[in-house]
N, CA, C and O of each residue as an XYZ file, in Angstrom:
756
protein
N       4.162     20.270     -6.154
C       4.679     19.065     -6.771
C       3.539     18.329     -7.472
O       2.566     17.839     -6.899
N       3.786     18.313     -8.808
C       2.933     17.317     -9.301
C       2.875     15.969     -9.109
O       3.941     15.377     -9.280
N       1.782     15.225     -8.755
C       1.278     14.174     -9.073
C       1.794     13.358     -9.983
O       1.402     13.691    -11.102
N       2.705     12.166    -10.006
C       2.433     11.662    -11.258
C       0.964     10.204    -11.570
O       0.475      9.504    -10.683
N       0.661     10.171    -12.859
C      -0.847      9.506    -13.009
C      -0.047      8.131    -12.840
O       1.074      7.722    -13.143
N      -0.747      7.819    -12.448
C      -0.578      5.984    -12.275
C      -1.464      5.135    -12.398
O      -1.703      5.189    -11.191
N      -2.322      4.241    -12.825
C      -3.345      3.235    -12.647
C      -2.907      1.804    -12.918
O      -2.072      1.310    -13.676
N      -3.797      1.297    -11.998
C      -3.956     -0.733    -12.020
C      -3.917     -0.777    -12.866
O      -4.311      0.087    -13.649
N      -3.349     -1.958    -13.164
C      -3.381     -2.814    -14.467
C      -2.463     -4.525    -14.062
O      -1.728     -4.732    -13.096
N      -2.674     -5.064    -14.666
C      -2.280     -6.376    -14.030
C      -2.199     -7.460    -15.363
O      -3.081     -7.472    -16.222
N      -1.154     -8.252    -15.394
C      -0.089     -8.909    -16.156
C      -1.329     -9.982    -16.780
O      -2.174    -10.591    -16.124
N      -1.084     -9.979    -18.501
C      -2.257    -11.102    -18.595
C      -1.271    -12.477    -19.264
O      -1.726    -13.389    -19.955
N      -0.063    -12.333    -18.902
C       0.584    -13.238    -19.453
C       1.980    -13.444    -18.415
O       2.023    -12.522    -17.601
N       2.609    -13.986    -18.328
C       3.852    -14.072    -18.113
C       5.143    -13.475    -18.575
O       5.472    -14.056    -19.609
N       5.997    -12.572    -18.247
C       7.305    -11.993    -18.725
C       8.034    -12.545    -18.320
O       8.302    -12.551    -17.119
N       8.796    -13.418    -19.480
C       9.694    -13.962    -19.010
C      10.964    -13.721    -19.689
O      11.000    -12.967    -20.661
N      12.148    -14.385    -19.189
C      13.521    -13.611    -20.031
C      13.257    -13.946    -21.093
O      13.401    -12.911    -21.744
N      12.845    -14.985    -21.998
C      12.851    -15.414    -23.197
C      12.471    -14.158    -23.900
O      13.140    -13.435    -24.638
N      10.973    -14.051    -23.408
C      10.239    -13.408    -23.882
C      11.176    -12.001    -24.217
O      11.506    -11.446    -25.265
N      11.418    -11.734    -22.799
C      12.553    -10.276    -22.699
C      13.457     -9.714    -24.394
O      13.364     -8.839    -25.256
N      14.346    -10.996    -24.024
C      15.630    -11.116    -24.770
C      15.088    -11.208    -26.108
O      15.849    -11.023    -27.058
N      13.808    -11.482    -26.309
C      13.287    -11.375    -28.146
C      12.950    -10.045    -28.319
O      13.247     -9.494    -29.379
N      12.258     -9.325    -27.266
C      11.154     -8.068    -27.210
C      12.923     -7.429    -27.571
O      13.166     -7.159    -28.747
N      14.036     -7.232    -26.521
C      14.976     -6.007    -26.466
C      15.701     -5.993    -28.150
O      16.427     -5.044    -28.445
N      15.436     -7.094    -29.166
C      15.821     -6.469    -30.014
C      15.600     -5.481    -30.889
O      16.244     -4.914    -31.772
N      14.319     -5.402    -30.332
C      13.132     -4.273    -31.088
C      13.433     -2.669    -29.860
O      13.588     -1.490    -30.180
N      13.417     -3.216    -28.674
C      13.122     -2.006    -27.977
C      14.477     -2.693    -26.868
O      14.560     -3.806    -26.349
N      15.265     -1.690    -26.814
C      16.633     -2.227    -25.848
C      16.329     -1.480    -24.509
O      16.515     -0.267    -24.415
N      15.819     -2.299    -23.396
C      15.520     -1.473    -21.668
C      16.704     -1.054    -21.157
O      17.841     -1.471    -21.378
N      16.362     -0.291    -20.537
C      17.088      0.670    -19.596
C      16.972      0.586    -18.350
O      17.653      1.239    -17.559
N      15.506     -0.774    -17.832
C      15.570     -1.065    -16.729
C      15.833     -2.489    -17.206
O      15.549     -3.073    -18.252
N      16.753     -3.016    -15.604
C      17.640     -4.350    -15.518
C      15.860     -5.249    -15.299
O      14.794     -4.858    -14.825
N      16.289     -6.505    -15.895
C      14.942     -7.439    -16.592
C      14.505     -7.884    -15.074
O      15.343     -7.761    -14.181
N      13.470     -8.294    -14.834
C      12.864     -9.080    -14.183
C      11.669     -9.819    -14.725
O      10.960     -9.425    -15.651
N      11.517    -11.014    -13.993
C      10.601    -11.948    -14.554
C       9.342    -11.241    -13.490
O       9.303    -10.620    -12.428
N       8.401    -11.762    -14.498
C       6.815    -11.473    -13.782
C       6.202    -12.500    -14.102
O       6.360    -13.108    -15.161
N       5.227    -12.869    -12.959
C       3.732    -14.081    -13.546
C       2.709    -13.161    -14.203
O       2.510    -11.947    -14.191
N       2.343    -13.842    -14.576
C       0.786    -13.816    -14.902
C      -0.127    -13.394    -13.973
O       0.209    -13.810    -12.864
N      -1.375    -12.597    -13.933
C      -1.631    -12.156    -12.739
C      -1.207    -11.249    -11.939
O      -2.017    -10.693    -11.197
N       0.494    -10.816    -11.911
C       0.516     -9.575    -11.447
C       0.149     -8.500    -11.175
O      -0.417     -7.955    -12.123
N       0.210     -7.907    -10.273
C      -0.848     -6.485    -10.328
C       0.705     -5.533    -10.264
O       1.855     -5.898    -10.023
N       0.140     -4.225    -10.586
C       1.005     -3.285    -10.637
C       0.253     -1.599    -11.646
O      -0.756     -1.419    -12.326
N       1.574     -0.588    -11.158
C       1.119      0.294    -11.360
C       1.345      0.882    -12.484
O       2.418      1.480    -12.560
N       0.504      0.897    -13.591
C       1.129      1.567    -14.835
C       1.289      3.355    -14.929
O       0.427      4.186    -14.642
N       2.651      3.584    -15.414
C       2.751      4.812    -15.297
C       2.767      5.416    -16.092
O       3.779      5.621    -16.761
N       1.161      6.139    -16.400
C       0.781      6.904    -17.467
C       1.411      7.850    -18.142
O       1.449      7.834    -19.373
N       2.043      8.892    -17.331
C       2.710     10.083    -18.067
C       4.320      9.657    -18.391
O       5.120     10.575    -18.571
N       4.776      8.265    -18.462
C       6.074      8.208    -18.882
C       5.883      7.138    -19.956
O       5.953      5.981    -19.541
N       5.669      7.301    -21.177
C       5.467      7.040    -22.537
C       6.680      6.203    -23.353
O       7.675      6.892    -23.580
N       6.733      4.794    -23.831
C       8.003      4.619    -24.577
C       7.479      4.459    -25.513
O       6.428      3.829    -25.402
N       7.937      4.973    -27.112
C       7.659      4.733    -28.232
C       8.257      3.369    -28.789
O       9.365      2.842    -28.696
N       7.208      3.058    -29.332
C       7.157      1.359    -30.201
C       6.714      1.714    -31.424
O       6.694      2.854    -31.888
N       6.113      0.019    -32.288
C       6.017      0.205    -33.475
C       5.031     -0.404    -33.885
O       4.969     -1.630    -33.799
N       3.924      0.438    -34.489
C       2.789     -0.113    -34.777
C       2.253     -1.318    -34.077
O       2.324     -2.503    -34.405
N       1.764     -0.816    -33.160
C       0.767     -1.340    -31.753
C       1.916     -2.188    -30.860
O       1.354     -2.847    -29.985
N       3.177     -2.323    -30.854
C       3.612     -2.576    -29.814
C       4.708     -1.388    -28.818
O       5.884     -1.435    -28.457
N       3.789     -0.565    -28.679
C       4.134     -0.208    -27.580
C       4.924     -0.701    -25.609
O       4.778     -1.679    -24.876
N       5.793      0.743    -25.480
C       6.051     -0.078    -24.024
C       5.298      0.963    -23.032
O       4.833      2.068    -23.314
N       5.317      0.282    -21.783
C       5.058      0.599    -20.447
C       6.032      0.684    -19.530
O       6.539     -0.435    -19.445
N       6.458      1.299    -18.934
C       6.569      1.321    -17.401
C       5.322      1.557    -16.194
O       4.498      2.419    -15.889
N       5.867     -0.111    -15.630
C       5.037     -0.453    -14.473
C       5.993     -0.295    -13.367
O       7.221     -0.296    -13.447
N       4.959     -0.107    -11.909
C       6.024     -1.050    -10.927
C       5.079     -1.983    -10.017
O       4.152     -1.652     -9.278
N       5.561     -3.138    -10.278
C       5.082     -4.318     -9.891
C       4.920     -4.351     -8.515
O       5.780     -3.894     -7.762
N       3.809     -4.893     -8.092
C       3.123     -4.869     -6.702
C       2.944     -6.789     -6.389
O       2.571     -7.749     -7.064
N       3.520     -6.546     -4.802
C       3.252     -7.789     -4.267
C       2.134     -7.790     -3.031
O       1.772     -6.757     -2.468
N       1.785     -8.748     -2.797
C       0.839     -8.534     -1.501
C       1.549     -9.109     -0.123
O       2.164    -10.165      0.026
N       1.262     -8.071      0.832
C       2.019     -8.988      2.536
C       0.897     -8.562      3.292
O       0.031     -7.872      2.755
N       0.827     -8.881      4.411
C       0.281     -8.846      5.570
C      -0.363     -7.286      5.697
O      -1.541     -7.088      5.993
N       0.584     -6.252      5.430
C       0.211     -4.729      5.378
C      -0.681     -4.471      4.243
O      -1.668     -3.737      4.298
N      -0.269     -5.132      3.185
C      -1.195     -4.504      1.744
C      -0.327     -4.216      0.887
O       0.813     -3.972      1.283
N      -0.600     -4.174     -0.352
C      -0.088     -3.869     -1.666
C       1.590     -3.639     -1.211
O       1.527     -3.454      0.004
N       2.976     -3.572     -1.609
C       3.907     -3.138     -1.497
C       4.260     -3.153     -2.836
O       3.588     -3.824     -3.619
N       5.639     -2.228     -3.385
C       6.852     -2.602     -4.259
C       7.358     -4.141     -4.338
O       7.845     -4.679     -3.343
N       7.245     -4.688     -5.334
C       7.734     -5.861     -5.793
C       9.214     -5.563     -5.466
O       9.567     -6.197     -4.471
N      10.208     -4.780     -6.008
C      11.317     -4.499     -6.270
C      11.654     -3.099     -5.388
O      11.910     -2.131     -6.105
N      11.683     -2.894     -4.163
C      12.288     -1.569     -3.947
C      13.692     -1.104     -3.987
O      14.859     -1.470     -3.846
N      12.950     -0.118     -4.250
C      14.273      0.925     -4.086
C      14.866      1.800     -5.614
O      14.027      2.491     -6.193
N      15.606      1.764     -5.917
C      15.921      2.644     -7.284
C      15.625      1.645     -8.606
O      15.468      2.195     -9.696
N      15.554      0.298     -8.521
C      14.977      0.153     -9.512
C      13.589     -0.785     -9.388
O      13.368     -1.859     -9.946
N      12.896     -0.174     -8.652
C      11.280     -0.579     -8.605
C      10.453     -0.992    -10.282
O       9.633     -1.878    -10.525
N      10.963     -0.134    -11.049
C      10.246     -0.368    -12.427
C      10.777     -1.316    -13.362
O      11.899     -1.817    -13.433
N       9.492     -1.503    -14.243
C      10.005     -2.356    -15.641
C       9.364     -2.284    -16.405
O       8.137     -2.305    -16.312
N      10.214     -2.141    -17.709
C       9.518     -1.924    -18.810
C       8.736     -3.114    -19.442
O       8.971     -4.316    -19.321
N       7.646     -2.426    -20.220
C       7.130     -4.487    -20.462
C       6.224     -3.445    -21.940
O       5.743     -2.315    -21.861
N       6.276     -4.330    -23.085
C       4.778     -4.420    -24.146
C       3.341     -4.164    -23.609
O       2.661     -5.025    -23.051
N       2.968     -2.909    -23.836
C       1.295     -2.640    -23.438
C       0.626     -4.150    -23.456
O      -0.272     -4.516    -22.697
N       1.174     -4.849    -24.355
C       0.167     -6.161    -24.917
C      -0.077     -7.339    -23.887
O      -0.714     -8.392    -23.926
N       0.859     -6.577    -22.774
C       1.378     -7.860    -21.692
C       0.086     -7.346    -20.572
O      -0.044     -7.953    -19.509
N      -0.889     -6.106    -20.950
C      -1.269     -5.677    -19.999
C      -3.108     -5.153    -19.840
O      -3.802     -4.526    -20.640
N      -3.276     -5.435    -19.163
C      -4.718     -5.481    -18.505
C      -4.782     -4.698    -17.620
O      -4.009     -4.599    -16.668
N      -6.382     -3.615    -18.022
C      -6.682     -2.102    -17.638
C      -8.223     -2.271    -17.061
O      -9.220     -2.384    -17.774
N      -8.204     -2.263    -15.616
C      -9.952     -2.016    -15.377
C     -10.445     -0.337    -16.164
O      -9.818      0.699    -16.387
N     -11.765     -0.748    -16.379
C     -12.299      0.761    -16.789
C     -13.246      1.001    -16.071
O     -13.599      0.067    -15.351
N     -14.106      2.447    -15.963
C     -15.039      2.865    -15.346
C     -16.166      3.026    -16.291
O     -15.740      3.797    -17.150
N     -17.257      2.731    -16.548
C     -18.312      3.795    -17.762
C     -18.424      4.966    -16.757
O     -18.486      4.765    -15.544
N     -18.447      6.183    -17.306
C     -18.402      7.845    -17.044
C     -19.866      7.989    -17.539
O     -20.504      8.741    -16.802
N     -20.589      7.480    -18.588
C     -21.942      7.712    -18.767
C     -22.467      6.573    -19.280
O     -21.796      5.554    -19.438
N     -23.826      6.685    -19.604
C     -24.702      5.456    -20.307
C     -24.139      5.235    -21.342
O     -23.718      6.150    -22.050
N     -24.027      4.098    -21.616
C     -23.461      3.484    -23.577
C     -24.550      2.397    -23.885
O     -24.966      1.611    -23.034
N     -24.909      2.429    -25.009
C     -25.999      1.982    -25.757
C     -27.318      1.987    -25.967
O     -27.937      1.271    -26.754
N     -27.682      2.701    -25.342
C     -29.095      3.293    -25.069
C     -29.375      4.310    -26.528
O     -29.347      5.539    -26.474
N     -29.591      3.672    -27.560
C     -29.892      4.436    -28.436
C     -29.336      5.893    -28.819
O     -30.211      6.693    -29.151
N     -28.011      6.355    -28.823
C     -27.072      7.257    -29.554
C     -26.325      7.086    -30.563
O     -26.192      5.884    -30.790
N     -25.695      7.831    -31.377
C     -25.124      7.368    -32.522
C     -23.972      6.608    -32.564
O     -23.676      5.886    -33.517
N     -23.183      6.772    -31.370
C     -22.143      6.249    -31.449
C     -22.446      4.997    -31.162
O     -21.829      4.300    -31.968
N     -23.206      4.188    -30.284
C     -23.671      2.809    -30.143
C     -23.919      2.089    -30.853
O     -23.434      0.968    -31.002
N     -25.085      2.831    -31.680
C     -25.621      2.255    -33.081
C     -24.993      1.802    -34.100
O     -25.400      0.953    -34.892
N     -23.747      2.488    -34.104
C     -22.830      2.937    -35.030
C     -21.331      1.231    -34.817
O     -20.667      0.487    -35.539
N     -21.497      1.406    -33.856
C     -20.802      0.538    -32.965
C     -20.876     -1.272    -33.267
O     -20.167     -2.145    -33.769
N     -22.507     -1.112    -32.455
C     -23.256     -2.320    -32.760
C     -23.215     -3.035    -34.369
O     -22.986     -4.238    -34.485
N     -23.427     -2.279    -35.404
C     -23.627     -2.649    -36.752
C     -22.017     -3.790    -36.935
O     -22.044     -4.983    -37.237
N     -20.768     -2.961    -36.645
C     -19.650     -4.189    -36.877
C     -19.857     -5.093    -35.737
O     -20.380     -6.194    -35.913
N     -19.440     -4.655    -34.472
C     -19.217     -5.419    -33.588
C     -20.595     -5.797    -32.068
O     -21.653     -5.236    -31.782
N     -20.027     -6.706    -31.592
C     -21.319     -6.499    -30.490
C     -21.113     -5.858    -29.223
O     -20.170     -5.741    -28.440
N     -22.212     -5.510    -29.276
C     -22.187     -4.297    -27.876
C     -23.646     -4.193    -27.058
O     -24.738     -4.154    -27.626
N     -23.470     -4.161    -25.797
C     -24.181     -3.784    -24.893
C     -24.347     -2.621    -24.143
O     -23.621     -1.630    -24.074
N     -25.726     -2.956    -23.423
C     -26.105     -1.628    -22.610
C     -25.274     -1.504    -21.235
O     -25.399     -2.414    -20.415
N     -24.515     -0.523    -20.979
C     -23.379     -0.536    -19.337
C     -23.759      1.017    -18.815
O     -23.910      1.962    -19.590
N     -23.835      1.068    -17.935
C     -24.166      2.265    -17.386
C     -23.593      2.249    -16.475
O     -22.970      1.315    -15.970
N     -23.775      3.666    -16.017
C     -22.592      5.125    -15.516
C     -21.810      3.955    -14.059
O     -22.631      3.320    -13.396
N     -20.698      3.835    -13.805
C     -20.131      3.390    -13.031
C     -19.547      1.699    -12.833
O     -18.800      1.148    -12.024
N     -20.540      1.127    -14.359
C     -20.191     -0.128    -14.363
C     -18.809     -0.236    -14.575
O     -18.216      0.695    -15.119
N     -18.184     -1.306    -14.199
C     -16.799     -1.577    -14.321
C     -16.462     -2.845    -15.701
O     -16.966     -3.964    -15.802
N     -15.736     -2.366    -16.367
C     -15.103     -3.339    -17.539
C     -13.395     -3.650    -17.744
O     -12.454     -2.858    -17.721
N     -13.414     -4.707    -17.891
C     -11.784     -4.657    -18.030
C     -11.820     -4.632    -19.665
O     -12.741     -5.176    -20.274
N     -10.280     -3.666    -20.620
C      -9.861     -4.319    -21.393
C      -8.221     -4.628    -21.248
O      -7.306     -4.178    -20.559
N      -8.403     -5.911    -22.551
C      -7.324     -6.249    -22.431
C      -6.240     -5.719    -23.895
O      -5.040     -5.978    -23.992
N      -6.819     -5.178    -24.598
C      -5.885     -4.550    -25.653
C      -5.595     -2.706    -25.415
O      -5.899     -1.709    -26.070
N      -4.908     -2.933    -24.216
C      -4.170     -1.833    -23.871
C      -3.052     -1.581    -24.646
O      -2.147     -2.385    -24.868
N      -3.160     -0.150    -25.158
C      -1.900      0.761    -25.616
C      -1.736      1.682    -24.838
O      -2.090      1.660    -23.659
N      -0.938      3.006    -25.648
C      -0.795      4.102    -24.701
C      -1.808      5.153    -24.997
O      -1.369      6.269    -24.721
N      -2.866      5.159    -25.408
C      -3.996      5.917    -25.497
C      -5.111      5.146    -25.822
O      -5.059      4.232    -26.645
N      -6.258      5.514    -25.132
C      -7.837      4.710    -25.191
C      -8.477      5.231    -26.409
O      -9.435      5.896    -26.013
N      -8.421      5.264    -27.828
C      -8.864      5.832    -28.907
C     -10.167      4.860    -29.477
O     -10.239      3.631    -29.465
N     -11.044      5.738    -29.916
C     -12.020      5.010    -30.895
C     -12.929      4.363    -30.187
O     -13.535      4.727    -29.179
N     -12.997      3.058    -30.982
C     -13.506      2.220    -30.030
C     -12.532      0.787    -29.617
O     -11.527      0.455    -30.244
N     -12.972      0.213    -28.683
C     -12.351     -0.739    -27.704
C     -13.333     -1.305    -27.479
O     -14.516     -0.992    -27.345
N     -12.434     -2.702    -27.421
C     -13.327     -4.214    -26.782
C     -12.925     -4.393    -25.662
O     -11.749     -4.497    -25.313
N     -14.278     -4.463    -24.731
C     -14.061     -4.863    -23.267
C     -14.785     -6.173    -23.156
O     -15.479     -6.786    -23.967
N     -14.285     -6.523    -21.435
C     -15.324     -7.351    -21.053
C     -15.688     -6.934    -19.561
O     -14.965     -6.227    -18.859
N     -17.020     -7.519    -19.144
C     -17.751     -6.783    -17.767
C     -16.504     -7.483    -17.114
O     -15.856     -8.430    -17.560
N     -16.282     -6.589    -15.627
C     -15.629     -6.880    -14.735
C     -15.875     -6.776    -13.261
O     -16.675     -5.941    -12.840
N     -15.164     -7.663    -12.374
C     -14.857     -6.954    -11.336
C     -13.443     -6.640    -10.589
O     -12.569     -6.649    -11.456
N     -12.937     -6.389     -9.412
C     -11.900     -5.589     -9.204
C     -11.979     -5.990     -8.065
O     -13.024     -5.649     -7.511
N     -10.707     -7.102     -6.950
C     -11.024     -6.796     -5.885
C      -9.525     -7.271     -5.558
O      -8.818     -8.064     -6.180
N      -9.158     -6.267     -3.951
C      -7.355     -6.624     -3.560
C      -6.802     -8.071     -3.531
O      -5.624     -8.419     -3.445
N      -7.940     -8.854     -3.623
C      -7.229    -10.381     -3.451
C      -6.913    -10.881     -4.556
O      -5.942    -11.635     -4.624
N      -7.599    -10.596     -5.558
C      -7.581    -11.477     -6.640
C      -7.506    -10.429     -8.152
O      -7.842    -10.731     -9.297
N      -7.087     -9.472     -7.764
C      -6.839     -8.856     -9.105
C      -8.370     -8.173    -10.278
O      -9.461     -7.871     -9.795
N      -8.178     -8.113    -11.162
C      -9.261     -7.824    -12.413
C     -10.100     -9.621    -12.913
O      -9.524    -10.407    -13.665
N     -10.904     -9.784    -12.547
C     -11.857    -10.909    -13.087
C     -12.880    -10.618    -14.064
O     -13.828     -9.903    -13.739
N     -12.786    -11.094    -15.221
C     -13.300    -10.971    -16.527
C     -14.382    -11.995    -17.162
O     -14.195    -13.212    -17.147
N     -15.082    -11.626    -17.503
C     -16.024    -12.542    -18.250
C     -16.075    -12.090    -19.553
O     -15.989    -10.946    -19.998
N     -16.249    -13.305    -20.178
C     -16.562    -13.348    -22.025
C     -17.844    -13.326    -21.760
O     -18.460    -13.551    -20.718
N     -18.295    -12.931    -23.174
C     -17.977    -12.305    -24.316
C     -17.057    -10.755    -24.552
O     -16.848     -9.986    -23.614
N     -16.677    -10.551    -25.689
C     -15.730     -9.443    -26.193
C     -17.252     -8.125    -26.202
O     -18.373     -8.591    -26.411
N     -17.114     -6.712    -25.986
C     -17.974     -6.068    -26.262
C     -17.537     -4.667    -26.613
O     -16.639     -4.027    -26.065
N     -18.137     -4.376    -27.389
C     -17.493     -2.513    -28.152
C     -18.170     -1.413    -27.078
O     -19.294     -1.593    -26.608
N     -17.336     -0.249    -26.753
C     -17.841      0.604    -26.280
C     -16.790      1.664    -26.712
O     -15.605      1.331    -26.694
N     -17.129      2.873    -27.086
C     -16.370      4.405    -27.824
C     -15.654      4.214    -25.991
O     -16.116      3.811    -24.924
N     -14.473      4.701    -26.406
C     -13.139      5.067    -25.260
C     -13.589      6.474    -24.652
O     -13.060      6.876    -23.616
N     -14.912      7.477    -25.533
C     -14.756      8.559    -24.855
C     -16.067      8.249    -23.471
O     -16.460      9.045    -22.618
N     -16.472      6.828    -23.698
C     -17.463      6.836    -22.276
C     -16.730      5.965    -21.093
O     -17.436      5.732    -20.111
N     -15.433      5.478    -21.085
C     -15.022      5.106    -20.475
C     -13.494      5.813    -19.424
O     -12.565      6.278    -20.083
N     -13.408      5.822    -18.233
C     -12.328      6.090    -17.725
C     -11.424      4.857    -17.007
O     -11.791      3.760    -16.586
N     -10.099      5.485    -17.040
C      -9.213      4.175    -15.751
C      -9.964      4.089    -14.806
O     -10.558      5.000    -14.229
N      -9.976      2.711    -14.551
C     -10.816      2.180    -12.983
C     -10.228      2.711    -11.768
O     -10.747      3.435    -10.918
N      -8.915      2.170    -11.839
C      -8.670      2.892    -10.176
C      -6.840      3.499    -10.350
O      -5.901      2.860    -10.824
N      -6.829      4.915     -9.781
C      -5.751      5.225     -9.934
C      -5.427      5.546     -8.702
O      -6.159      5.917     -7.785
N      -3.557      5.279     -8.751
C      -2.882      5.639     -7.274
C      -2.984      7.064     -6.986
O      -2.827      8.078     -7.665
N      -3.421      6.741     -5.288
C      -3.653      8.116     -4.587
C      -2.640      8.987     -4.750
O      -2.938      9.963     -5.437
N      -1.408      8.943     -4.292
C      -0.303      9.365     -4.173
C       0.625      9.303     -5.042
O       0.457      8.738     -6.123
N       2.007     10.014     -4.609
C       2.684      9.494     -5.641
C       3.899      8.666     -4.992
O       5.011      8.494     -5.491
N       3.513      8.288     -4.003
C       4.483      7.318     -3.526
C       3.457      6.197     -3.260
O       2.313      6.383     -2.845
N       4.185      4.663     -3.639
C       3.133      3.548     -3.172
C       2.760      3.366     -1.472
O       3.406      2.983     -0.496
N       1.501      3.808     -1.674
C       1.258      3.565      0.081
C       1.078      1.707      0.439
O       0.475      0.982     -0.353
N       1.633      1.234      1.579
C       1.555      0.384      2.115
C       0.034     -0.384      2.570
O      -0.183     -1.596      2.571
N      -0.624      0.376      2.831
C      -2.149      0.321      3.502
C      -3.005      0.669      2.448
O      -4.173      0.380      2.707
N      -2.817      1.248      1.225
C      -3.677      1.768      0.138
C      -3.469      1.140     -0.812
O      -2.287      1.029     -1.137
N      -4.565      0.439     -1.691
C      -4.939     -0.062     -3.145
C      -4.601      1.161     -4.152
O      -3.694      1.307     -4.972
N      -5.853      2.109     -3.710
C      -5.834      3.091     -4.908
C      -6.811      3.926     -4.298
O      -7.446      3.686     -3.271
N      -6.884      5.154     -5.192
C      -8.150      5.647     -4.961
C      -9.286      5.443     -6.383
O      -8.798      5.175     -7.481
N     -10.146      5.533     -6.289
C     -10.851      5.200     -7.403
C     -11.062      6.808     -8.387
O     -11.222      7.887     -7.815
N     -11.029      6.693     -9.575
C     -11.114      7.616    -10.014
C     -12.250      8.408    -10.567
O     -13.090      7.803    -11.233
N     -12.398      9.929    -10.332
C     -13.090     10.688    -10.604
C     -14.766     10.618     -9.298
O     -15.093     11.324     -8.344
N     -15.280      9.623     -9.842
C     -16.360      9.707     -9.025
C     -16.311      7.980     -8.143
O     -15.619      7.051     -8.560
N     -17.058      7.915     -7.107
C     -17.374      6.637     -6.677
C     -17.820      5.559     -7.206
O     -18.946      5.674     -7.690
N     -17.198      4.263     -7.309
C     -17.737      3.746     -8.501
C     -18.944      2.287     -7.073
O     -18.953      2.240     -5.843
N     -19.419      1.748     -7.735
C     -20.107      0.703     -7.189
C     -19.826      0.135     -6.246
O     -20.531     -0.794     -5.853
């Protein structure tokens, strides 16, 4: 049985019906609406793709609450998910290698936009999530922790998408009760 991919990501705005009932004339859901805050955490589910239109893409998440045990389903049971605008959504990343240390792509980088030196394991959030990490992307340094979600600091900074990975993806493919995530690929900090 395969795995399906899943990773954190957490709400940088509010979904609300308003919001809903403007978005479904463009894209009509198939999951029944729910409201979300701001701040939400939840699991975005990578390998199930909805096509949009020039950068507004959708997602399916399923929204995570916190209790006494740890992380749970916001919504259980058959309809745990919801569809929402990538734009609504915030992605920790991993650096996979050194960025800016004098390579072309940095250099290259630096000349439009600004960019710094992050190395192998630093953590960055961005917040202009679609459904693929292409090119380059503006992050900002981060950290990541079960209480409080993705915490971000300004300034905006460029780094190529091919030195970065998802920060933390679900172990399983069912939401464990006692489990955040596992972190992906290698150990991060």
């Amino acid at each position: 049985m395969a795995t399906e991919r899943a990773v954190a990501v957490q709400l940088t705005e509010d979904w609300t019906l308003e919001k809903s009932s403007l978005a479904f004339l463009f894209h009509p859901s198939t999951q029944p609406f729910r409201e979300l805050k701001k701040d939400t955490r939840a699991w975005l589910h990578i390998s199930k793709k909805i096509d949009g239109h020039d950068g507004n893409e959708w997602a399916i998440i399923t929204p995570l609450k916190s209790t006494s045990e740890g992380l749970v389903e916001m919504f259980p049971g058959d309809h745990s998910k919801v569809e929402i605008p990538y734009k609504f959504l915030r992605v920790g990343l991993r650096v996979i290698k050194d960025w800016g240390l004098s390579n072309g792509e940095s250099d290259l980088a630096r000349q439009v936009n600004p960019t710094k030196v992050f190395r192998k394991n630093d953590m960055l959030v961005c917040d202009e999530l679609s459904t693929t990490l292409l090119g380059s992307i503006k992050v900002k340094v981060a950290t990541l922790s079960a209480q409080h979600g993705f915490k971000a600091a300004p300034p905006l900074y460029t780094i190529h998408s091919s030195y970065v990975d998802y920060g933390y993806e679900k172990a399983d493919n069912c939401v464990n009760n006692r489990q955040l995530g596992k972190r992906s690929s290698s150990q991060m900090n």
